[in-house]
HTML snippet that shows the backbone in 3Dmol.js (N, CA, C, O; Angstrom):
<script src="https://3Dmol.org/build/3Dmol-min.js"></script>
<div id="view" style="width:600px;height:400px;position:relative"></div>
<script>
const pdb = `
ATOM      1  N   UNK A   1       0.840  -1.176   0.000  1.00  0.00           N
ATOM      2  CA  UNK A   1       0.000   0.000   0.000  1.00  0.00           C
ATOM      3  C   UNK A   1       0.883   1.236   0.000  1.00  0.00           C
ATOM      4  O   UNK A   1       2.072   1.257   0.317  1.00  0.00           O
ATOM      5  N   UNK A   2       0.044   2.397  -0.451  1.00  0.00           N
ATOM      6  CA  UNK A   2       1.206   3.479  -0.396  1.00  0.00           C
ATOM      7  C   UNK A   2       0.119   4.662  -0.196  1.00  0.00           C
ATOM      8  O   UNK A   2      -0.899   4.768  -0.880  1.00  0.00           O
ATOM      9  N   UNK A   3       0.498   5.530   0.848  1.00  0.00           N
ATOM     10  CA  UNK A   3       0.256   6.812   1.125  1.00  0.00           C
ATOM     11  C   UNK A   3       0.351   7.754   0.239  1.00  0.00           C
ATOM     12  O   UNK A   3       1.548   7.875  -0.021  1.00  0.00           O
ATOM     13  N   UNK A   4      -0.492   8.748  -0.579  1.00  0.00           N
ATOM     14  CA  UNK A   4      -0.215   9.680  -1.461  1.00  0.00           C
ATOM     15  C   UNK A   4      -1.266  11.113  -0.471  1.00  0.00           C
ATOM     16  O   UNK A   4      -2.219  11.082   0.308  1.00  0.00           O
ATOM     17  N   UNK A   5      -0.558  12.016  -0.970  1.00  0.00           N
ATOM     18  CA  UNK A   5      -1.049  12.776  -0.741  1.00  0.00           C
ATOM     19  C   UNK A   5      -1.018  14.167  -1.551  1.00  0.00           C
ATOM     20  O   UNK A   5       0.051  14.646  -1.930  1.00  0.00           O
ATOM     21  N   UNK A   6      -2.441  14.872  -1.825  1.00  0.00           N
ATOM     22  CA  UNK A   6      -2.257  15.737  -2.883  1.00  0.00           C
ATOM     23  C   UNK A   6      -2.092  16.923  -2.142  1.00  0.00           C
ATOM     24  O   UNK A   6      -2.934  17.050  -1.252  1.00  0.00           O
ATOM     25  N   UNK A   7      -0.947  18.180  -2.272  1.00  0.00           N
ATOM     26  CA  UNK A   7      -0.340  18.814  -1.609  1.00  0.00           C
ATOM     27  C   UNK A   7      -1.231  20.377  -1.926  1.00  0.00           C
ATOM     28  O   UNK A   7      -0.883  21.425  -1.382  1.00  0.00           O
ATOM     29  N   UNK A   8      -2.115  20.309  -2.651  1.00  0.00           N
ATOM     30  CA  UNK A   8      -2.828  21.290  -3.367  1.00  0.00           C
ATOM     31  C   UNK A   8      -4.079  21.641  -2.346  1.00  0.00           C
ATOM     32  O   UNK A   8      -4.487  22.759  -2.031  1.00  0.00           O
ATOM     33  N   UNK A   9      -4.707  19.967  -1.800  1.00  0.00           N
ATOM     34  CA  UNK A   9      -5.826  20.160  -0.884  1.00  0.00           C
ATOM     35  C   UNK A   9      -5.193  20.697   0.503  1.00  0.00           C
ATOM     36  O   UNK A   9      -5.584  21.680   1.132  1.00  0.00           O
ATOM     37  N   UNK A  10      -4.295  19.966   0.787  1.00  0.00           N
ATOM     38  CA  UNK A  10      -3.870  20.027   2.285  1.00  0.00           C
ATOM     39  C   UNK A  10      -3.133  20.856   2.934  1.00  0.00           C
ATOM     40  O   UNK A  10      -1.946  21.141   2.776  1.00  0.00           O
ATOM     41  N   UNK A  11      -4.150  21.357   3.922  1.00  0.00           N
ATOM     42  CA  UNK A  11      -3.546  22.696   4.363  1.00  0.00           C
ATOM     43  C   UNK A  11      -3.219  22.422   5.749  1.00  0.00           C
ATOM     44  O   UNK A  11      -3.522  23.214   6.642  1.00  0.00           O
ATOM     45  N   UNK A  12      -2.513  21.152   5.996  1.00  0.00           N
ATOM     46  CA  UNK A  12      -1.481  21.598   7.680  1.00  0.00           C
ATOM     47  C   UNK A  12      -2.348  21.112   8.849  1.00  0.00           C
ATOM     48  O   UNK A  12      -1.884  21.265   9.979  1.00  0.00           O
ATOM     49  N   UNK A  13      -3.633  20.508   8.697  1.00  0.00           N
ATOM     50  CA  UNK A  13      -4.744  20.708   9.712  1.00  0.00           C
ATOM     51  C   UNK A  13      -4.253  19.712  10.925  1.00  0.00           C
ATOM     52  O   UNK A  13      -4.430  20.056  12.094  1.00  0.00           O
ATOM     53  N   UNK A  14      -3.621  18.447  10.587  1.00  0.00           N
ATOM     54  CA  UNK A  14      -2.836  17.756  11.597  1.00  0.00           C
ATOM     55  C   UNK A  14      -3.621  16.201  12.135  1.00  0.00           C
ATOM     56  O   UNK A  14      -3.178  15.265  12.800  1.00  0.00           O
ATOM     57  N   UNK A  15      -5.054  16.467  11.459  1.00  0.00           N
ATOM     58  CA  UNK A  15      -5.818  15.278  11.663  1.00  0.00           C
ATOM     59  C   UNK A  15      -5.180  13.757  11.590  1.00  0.00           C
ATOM     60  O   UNK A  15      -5.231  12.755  12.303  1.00  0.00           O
ATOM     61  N   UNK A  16      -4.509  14.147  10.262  1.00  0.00           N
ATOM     62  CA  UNK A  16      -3.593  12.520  10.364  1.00  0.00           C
ATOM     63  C   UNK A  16      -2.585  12.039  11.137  1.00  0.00           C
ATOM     64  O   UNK A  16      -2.273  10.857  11.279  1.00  0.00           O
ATOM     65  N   UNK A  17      -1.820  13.502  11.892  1.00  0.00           N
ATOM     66  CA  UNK A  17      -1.061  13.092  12.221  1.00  0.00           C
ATOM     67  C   UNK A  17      -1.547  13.032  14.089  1.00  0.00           C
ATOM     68  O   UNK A  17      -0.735  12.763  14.975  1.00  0.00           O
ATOM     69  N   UNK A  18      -2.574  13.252  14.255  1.00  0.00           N
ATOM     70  CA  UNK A  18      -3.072  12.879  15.724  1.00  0.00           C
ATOM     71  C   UNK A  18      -3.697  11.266  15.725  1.00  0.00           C
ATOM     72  O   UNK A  18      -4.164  10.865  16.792  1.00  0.00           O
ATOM     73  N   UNK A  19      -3.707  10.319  14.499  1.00  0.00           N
ATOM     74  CA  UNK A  19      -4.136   9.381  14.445  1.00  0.00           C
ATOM     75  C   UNK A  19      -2.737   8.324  14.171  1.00  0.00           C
ATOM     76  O   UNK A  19      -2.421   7.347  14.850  1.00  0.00           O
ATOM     77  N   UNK A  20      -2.192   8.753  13.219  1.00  0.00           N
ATOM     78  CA  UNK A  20      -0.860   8.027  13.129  1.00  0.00           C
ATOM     79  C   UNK A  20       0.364   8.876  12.969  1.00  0.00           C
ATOM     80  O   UNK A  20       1.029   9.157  11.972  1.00  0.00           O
ATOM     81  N   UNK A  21       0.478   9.217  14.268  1.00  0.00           N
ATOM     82  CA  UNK A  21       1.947  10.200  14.102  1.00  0.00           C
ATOM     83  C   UNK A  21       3.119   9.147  13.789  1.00  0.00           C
ATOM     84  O   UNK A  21       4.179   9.741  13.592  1.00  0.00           O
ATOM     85  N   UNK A  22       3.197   8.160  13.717  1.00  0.00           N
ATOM     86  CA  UNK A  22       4.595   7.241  13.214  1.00  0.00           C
ATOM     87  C   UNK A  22       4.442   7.247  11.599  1.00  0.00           C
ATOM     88  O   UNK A  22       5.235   6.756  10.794  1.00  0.00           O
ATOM     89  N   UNK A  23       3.171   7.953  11.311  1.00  0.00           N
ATOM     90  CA  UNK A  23       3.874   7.961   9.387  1.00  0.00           C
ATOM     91  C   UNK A  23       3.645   9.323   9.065  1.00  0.00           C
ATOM     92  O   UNK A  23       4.405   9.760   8.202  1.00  0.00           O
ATOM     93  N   UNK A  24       2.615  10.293   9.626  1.00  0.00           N
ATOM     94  CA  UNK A  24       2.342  11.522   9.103  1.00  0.00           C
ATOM     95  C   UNK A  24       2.598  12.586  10.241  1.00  0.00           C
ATOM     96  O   UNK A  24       2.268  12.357  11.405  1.00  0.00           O
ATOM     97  N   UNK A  25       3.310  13.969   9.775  1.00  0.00           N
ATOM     98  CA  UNK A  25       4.015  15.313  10.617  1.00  0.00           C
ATOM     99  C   UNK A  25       3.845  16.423  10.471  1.00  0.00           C
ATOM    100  O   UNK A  25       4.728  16.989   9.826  1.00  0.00           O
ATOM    101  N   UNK A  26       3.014  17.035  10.824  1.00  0.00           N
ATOM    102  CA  UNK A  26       2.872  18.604  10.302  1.00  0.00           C
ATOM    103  C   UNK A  26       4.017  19.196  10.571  1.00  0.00           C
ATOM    104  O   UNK A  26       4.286  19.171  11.772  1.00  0.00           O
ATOM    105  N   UNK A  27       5.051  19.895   9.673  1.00  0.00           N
ATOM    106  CA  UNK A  27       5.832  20.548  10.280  1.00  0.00           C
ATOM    107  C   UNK A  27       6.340  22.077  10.784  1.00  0.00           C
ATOM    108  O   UNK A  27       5.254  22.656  10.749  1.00  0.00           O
ATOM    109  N   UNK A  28       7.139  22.909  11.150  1.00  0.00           N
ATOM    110  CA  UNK A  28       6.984  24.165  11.726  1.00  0.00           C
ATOM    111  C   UNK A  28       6.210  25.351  10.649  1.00  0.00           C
ATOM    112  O   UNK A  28       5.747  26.469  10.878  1.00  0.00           O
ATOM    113  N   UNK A  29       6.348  24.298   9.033  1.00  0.00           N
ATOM    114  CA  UNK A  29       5.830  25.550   8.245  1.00  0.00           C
ATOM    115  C   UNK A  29       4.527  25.286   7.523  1.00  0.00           C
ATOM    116  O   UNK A  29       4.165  25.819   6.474  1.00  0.00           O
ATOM    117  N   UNK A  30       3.675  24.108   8.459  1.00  0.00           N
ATOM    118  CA  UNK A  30       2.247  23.495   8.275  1.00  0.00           C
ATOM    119  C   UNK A  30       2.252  22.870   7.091  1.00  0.00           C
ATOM    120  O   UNK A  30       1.334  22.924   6.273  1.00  0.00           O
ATOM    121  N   UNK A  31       3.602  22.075   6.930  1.00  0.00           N
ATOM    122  CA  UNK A  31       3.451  21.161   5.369  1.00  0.00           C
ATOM    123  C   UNK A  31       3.703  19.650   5.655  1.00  0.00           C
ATOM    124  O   UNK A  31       4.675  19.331   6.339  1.00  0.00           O
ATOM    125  N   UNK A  32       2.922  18.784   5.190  1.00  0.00           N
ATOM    126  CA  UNK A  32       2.541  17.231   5.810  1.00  0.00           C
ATOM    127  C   UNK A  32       4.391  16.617   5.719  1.00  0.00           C
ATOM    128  O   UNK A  32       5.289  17.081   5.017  1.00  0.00           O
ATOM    129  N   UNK A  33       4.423  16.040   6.207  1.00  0.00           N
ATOM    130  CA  UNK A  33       5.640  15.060   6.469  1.00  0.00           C
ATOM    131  C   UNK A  33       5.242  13.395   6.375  1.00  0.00           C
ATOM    132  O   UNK A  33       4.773  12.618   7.206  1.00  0.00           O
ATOM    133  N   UNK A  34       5.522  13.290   5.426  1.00  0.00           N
ATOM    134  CA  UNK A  34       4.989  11.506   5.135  1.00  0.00           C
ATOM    135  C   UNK A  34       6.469  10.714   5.922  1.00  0.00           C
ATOM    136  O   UNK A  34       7.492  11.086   5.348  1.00  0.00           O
ATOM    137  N   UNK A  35       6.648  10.065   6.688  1.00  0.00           N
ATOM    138  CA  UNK A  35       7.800   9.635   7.269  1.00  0.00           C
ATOM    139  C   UNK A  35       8.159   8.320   6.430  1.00  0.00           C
ATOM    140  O   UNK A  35       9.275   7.923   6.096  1.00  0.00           O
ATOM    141  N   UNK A  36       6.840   7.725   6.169  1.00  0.00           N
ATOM    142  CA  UNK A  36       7.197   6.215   5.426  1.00  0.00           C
ATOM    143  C   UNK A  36       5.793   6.249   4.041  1.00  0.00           C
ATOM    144  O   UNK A  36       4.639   5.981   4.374  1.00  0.00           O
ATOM    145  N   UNK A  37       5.986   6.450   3.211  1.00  0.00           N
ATOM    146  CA  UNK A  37       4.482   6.400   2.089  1.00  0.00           C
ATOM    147  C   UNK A  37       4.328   5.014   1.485  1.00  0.00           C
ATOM    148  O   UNK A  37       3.550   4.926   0.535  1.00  0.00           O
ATOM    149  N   UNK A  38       5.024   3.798   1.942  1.00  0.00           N
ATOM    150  CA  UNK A  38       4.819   2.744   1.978  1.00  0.00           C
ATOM    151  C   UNK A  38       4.873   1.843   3.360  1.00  0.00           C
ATOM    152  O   UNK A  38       5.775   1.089   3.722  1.00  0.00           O
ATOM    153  N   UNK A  39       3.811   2.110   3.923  1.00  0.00           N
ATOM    154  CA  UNK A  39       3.964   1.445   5.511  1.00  0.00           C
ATOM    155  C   UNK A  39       3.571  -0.135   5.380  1.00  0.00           C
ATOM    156  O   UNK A  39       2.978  -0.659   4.437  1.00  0.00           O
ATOM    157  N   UNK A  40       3.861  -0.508   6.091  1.00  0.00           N
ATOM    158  CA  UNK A  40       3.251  -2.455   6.006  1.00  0.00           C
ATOM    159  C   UNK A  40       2.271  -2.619   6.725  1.00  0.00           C
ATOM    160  O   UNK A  40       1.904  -2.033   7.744  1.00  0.00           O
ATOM    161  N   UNK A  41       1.604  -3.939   5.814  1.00  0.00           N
ATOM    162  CA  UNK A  41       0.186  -4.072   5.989  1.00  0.00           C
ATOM    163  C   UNK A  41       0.009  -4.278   7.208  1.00  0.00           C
ATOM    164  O   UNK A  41      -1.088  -3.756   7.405  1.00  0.00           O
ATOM    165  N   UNK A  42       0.359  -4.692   8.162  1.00  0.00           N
ATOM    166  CA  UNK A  42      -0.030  -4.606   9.920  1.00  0.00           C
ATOM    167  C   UNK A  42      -0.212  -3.458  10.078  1.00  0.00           C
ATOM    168  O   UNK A  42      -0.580  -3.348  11.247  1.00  0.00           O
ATOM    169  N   UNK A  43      -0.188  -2.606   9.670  1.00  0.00           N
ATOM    170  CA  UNK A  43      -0.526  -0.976  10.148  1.00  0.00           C
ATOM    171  C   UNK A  43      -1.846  -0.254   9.469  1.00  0.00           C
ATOM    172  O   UNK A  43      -2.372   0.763   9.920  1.00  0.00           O
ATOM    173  N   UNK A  44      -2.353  -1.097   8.097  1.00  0.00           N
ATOM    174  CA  UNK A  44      -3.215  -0.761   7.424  1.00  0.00           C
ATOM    175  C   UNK A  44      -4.471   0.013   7.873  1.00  0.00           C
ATOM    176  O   UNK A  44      -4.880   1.001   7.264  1.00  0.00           O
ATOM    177  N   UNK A  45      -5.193  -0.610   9.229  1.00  0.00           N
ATOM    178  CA  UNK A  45      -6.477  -0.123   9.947  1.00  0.00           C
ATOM    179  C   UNK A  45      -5.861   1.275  10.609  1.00  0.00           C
ATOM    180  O   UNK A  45      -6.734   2.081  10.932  1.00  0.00           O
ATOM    181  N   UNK A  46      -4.730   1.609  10.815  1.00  0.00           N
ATOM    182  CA  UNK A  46      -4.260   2.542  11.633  1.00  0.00           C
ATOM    183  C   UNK A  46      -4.328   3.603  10.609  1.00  0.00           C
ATOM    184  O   UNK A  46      -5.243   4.418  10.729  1.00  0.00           O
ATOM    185  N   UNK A  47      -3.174   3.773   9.220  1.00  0.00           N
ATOM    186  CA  UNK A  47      -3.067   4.213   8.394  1.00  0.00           C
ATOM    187  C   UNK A  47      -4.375   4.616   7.514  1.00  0.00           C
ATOM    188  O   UNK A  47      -4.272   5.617   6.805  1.00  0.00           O
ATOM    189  N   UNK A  48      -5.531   3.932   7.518  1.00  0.00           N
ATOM    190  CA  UNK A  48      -6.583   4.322   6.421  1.00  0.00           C
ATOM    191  C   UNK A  48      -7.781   4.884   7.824  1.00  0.00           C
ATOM    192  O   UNK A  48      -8.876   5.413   7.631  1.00  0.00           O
ATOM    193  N   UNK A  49      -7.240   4.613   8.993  1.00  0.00           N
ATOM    194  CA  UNK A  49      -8.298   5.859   9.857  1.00  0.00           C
ATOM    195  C   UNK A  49      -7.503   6.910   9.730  1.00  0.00           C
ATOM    196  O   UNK A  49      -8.109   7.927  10.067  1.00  0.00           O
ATOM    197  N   UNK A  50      -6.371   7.125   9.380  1.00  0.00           N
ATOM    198  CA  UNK A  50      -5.588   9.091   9.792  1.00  0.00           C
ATOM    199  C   UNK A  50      -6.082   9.165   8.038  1.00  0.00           C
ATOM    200  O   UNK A  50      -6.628  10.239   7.786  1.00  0.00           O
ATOM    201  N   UNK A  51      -6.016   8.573   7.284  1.00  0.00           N
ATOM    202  CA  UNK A  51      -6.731   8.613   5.828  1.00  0.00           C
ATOM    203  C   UNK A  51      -7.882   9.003   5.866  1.00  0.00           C
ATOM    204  O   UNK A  51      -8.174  10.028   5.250  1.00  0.00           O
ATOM    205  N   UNK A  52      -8.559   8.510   6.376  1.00  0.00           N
ATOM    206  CA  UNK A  52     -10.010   8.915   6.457  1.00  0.00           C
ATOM    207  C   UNK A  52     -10.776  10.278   7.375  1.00  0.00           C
ATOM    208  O   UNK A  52     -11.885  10.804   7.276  1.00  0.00           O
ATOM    209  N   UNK A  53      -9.569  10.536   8.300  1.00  0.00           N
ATOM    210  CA  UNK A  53      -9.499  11.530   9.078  1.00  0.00           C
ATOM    211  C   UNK A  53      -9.439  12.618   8.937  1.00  0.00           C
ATOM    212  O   UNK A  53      -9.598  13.462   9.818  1.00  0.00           O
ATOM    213  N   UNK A  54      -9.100  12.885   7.330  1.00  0.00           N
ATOM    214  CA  UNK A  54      -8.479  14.705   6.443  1.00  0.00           C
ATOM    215  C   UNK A  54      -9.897  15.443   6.210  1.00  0.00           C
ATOM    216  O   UNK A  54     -10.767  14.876   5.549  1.00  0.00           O
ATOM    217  N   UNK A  55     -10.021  16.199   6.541  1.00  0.00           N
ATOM    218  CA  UNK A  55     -11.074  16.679   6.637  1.00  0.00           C
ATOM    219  C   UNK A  55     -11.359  17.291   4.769  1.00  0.00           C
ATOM    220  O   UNK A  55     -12.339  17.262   4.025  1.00  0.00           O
ATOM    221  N   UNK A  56      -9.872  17.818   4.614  1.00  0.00           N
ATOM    222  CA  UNK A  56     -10.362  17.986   2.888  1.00  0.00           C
ATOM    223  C   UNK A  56      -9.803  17.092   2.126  1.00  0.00           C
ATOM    224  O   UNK A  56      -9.405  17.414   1.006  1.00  0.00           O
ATOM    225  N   UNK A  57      -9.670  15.747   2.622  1.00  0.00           N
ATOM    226  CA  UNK A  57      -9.614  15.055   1.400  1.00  0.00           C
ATOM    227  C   UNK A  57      -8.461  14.752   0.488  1.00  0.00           C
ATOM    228  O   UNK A  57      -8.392  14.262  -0.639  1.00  0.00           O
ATOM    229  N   UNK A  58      -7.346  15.326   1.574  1.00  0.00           N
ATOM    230  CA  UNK A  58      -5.846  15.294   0.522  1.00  0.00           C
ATOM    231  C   UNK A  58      -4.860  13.589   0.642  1.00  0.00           C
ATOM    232  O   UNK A  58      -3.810  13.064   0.270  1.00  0.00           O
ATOM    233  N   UNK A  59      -5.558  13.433   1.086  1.00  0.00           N
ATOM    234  CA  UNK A  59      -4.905  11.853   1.738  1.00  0.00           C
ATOM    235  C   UNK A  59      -5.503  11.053   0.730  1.00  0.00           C
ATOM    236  O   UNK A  59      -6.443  11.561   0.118  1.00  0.00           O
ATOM    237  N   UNK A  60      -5.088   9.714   0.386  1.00  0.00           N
ATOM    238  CA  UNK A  60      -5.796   8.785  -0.194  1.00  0.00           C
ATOM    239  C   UNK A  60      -4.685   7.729   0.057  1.00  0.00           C
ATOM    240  O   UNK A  60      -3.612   8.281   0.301  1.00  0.00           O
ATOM    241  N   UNK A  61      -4.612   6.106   0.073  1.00  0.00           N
ATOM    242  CA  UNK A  61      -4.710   5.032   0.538  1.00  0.00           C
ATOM    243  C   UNK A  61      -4.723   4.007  -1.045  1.00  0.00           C
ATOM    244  O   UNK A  61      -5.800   3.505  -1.367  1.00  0.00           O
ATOM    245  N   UNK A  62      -3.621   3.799  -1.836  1.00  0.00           N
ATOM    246  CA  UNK A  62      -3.684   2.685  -2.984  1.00  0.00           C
ATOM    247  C   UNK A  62      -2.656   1.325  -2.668  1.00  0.00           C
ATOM    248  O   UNK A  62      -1.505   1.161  -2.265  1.00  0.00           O
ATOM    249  N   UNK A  63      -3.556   0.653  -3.012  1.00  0.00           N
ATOM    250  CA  UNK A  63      -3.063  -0.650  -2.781  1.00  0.00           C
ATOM    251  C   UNK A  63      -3.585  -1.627  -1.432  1.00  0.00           C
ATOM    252  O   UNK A  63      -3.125  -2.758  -1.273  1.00  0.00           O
TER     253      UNK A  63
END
`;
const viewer = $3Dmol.createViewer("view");
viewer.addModel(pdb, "pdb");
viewer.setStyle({}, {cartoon: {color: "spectrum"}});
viewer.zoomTo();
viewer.render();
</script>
């Protein structure tokens, strides 16, 4: 699976990263920090709730 994220929607809000801070980081200048955009599937339910968590939609979840 792989984490994408479209950098156009997402404005810094931090939702993902209060759900899975071991893959996603807002950082000091409110721009997402993907730490790993291919995480392993034991993490999947963790990873597609901070996915599902973006309030606009910049996150998405393939594979």
């Amino acid at each position: 699976m792989k984490i994408v994220v479209d950098r156009d929607k997402c404005e810094g809000l931090g939702m993902c990263e209060s759900m899975a801070h071991e893959y996603f980081e807002v950082d000091d200048d409110d721009m997402l920090v993907i730490h790993d955009e291919n995480p392993p599937e034991e993490d999947r339910k963790m990873v597609l709730a901070a996915v599902n968590s973006c309030p606009v939609l910049a996150l998405t979840l393939e594979g």
